[in-house]
N, C-alpha and C positions, 0 to 999 in steps of 0.2 A: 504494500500500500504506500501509496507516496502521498507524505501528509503538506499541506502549504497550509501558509497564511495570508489572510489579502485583506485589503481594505472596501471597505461601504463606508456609505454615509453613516453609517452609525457606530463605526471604528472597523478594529478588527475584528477579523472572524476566520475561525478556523474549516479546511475544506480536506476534499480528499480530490487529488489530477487522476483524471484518466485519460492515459494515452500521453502525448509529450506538450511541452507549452506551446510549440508552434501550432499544433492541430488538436490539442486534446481539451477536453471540458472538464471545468474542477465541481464537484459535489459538494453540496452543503452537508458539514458532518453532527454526532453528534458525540457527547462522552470526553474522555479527559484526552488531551492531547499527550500520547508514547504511552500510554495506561490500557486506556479500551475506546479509544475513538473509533468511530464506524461510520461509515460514510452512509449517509441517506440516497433516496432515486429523486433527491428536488437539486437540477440542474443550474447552477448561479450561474452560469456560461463561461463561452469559450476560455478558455487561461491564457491567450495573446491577447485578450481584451481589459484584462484586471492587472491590476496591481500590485503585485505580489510583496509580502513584506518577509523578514527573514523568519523562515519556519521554527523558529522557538523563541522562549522569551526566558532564557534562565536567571536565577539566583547566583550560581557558579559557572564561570569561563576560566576553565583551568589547560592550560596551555603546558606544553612539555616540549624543554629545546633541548636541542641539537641529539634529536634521535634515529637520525641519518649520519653514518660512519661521512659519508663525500661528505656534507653540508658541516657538520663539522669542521672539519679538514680545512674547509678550502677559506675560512676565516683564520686559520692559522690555529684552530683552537683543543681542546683537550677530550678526548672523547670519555662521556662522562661514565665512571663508574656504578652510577644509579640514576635514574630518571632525575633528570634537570626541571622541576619544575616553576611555574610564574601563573600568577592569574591577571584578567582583564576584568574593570568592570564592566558591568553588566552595561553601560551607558555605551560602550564600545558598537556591539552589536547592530551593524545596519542587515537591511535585505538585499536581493540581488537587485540589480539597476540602479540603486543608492550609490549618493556621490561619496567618495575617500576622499578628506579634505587634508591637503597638504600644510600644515600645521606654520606658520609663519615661524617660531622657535627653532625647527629644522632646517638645515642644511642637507639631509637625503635621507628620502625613504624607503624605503622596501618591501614589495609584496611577496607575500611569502604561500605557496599552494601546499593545502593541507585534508587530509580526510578526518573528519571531527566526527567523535561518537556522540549520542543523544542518550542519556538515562532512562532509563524507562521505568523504574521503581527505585524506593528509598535503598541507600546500598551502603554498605557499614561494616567496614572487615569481612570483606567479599574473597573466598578465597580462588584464584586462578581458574581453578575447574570450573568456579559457577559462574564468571565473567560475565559469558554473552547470556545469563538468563536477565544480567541487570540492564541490560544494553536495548534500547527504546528503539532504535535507528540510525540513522549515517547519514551524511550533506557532506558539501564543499565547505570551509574554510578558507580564512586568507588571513593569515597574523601579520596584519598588517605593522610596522615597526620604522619607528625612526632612531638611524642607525646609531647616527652621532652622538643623538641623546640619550641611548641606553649606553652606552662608552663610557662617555664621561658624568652618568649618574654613578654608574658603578652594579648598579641594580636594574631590574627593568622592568619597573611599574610604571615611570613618567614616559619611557619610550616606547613603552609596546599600548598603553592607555589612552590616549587621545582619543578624543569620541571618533566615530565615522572607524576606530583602526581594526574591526573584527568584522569585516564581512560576513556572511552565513545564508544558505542557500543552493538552489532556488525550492528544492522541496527536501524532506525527511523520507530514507526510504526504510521500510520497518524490517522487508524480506531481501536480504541483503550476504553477498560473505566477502568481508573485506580485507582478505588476508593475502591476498596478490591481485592489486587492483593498480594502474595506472594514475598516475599525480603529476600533474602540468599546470604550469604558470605561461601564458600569455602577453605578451605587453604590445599591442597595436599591431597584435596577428605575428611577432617574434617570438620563437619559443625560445624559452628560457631555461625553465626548470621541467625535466621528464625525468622524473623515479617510479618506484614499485613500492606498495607498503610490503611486500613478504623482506625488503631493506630496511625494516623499522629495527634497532637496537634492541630494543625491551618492547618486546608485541603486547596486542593489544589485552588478551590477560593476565599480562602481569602487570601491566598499568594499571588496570582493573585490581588488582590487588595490594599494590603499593601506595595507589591513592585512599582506596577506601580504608587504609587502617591506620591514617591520621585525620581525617574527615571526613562527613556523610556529605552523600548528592542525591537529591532528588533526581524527582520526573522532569526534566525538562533543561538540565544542567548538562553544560556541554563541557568534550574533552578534546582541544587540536592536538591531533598523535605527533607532528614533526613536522618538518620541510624538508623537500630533496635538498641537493647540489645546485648552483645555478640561479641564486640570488643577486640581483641587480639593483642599483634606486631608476625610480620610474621619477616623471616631472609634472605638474599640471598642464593638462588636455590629455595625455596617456588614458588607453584603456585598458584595464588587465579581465582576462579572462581565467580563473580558475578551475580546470576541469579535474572530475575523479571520476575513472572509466564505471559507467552504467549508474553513475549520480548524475550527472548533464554537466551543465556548465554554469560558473557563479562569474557575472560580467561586472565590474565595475568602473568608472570614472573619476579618476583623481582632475581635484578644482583645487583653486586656492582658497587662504582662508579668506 
């Protein structure tokens, strides 16, 4: 099931796509979104007509760097001995088509293409084996990050948090195995970044188990697994395109502030 989110006049509202956004029509759904949503037979239309916003709204954006051996590497950096992890706020999170705004404070930024898991129930010293029964769905990612100013913080709350800098979308897919799946970065139709996640350091249940047993995540809290190799700064008018093979494609546009 591929879940979206879109807007009406009355805000948002959560749907179900059938078929792809070029030609397929999203369903009004009903029940908790990664829980037990179910899609109704009442048509809101076509999904090239709506407005898609990013298909979750979490609590936690919990991000894990440099879990690609090349992407490490090729910053010069240390390949970490246990999951590197960072969070974003929640304020980060745009949808697909949503502008990336190139933050005046920066000097270069960088989109980073990433496959993010989606929670699907409360999870709390989860151990490996039971991972994917916590695991709600999959999308696109883009940690988005300004380079300079995660450098010279030293930390990287002020440079990976800037609003606009977590893209997510364009839908949630529930039936999913994302255990060698293709990761591309785009920048004005340049590929940049093509990895594989079966290249992830620490997969995806043992993340699953090393995050949950220092904090719990709900339904609806997201996890960006890494970036490949092949991170670049992009400039205002750039558009990056982040694709994860049989999730589509998360398009965005970097503007200034």
């Amino acid at each position: 099931m591929k879940i979206v989110r879109y807007e009406t006049a009355d805000g948002a509202a959560w749907g179900v796509l059938e078929g792809d956004l070029e030609h397929g029509v999203v369903n009004a759904a009903r029940g908790t979104p990664f829980v037990d949503l179910l899609s109704t037979s009442d048509a809101v239309g076509p999904a090239a007509e709506l407005r898609l916003l990013a298909p979750v709204t979490p609590s936690t954006v919990l991000c894990v760097g440099r879990n690609y051996r090349s992407h490490a590497e090729e910053f010069g950096n240390k390949v970490p001995d246990e999951p590197l992890l960072f969070l974003k706020p929640p304020s980060a999170v745009v949808g697909p088509g949503a502008d990336v705004v190139y933050p005046a404070l920066s000097g270069r930024v960088d989109p980073e293409a990433e496959l993010v898991l989606v929670i699907g129930r409360t999870a709390r010293n989860v151990a490996a084996a039971d991972a994917w029964d916590v695991i709600g769905g999959y999308t696109c990612g883009n940690d988005v990050t300004a380079r300079d100013i995660q450098k010279s913080d030293g930390q990287w709350t002020r440079g990976k948090g800037f609003d606009t800098f977590c893209p997510v979308g364009p839908w949630v897919e529930t039936d999913f195995d994302p255990t060698d799946v293709a990761v591309s970065c785009t920048v004005d139709g340049e590929r940049r970044q093509d990895g594989r996640t079966k290249d992830l350091i620490f997969p995806i249940p043992y993340l699953i188990e090393y995050i949950t047993r220092f904090t719990t995540l709900r339904p609806g809290d997201v996890i960006l697994t890494g970036t490949p190799e092949g991170v670049r700064p992009v400039e205002p008018g750039n558009t990056i395109t982040v694709a994860v093979e049989g999730l589509g494609t998360l398009t965005n546009r970097v503007v200034t502030e």
